[in-house]
Phi, psi and omega in degrees: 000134199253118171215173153232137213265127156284140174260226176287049170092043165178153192283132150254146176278169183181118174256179187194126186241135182066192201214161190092190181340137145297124185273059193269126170267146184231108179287171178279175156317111186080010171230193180202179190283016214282311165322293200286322166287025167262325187313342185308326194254034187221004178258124086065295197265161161284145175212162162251084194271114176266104175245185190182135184277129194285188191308150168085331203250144195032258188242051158280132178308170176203173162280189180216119019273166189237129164203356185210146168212189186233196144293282152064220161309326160299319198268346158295335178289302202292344163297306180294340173281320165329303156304319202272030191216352173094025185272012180310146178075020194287164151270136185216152185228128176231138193261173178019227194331307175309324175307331192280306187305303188298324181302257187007284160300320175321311196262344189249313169281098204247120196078010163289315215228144185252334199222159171218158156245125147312125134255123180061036134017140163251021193259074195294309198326301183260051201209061164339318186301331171282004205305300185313298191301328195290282172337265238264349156295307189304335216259336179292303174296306128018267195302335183288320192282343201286329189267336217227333163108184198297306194274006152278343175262341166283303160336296175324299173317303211262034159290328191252004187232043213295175173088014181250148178288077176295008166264321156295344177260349172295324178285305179285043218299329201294332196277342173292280177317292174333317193279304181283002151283349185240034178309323212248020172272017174248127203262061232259118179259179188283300207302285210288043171259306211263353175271353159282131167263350183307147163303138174226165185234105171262137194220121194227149162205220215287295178272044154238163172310167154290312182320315179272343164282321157330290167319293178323322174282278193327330180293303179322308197287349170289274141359159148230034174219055231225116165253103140307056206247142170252005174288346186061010178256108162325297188309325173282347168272338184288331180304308196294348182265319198287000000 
């Protein structure tokens, strides 16, 4: 089923698949929900899987002109959709950004979510180590739009990210750019990480950065109620919640 949600001061598009327990996907930076609704026919359980394109991406609204968003404000369209489909106590999986986005609701909203899987965490901030590789990424991506226009620097980006549709993230490059100024907006410390009581799933594989395996192990060690995996299959951690 296909419907559209108001979030936080734009229409989100948003499908929902099956019947039962709530699922909600959050895509990353350069995607969309297309990936993650394939995870639906792959779960252990009957569910109700919500996925929904965030602002900027496919036909979801956005402002105008768009160029910077936060977290935030993201994890509000995804508090309302939630509330508009009746999904309270859900499970949620958010990959990169989207992971920023569920740690959010997590903290701000308390009983939208009973659980999460992180995939690729962007939570560079407690993982030092990473400072060089983001920098010689940023600096790449720099050249590329200086040579290639807006959608050479998203090319850039999803090199180190296979598996993506790279012609939609190039059309949506403004909700892409909108994302990466708001890597760094959740203003997130170690004290609230051990003050979530949801069960979390931190998840890394094959296809992650060193950067997001860095955070993801750094993160891990906080919480104590923190599952670590590097196997990369989204359905069995989500599974591992259910």
């Amino acid at each position: 089923m296909e419907l559209t949600v108001a979030g936080a001061g734009v229409d989100v598009e948003a499908q929902v698949h099956g019947e039962g327990p709530a699922v909600v996907l959050i895509h990353d930076m350069a995607d969309g929900p297309e990936r993650l609704a394939a995870l639906a026919a792959g779960l252990a359980r009957p569910a109700q899987v919500i996925t929904y394109a965030r602002r900027g991406y496919r036909g979801s609204g956005a402002p105008d002109p768009y160029t910077g968003t936060t977290v935030a404000e993201q994890a509000e369209d995804a508090a309302a959709l939630i509330r508009a489909l009746d999904a309270a106590g859900a499970v949620a999986l958010g990959e990169g950004f989207g992971a920023l986005i569920v740690l959010d609701l997590l903290l701000r909203h308390s009983g939208l979510l009973s659980g999460a899987v992180l995939v690729d965490p962007p939570l560079y901030a407690f993982a030092p180590e990473t400072t060089r590789d983001l920098a010689q990424e940023r600096g790449e991506i720099e050249e590329a739009i200086e040579a290639h226009g807006p959608a050479g620097g998203v090319e850039t980006w999803l090199r180190a990210r296979p598996g993506r549709d790279a012609e939609l993230a190039a059309r949506d490059h403004h909700a892409f750019y909108a994302d990466y100024a708001g890597l760094a907006t959740l203003p997130l410390t170690r004290g609230q990480l051990r003050a979530v009581r949801e069960p979390l799933v931190l998840l890394t594989g094959a296809d992650s950065t060193s950067a997001a395996r860095h955070a993801a192990d750094a993160v891990a060690a906080l919480p104590a109620n923190v599952l670590r995996h590097d196997h990369g299959d989204r359905v069995a951690a989500l599974d591992l919640l259910r």
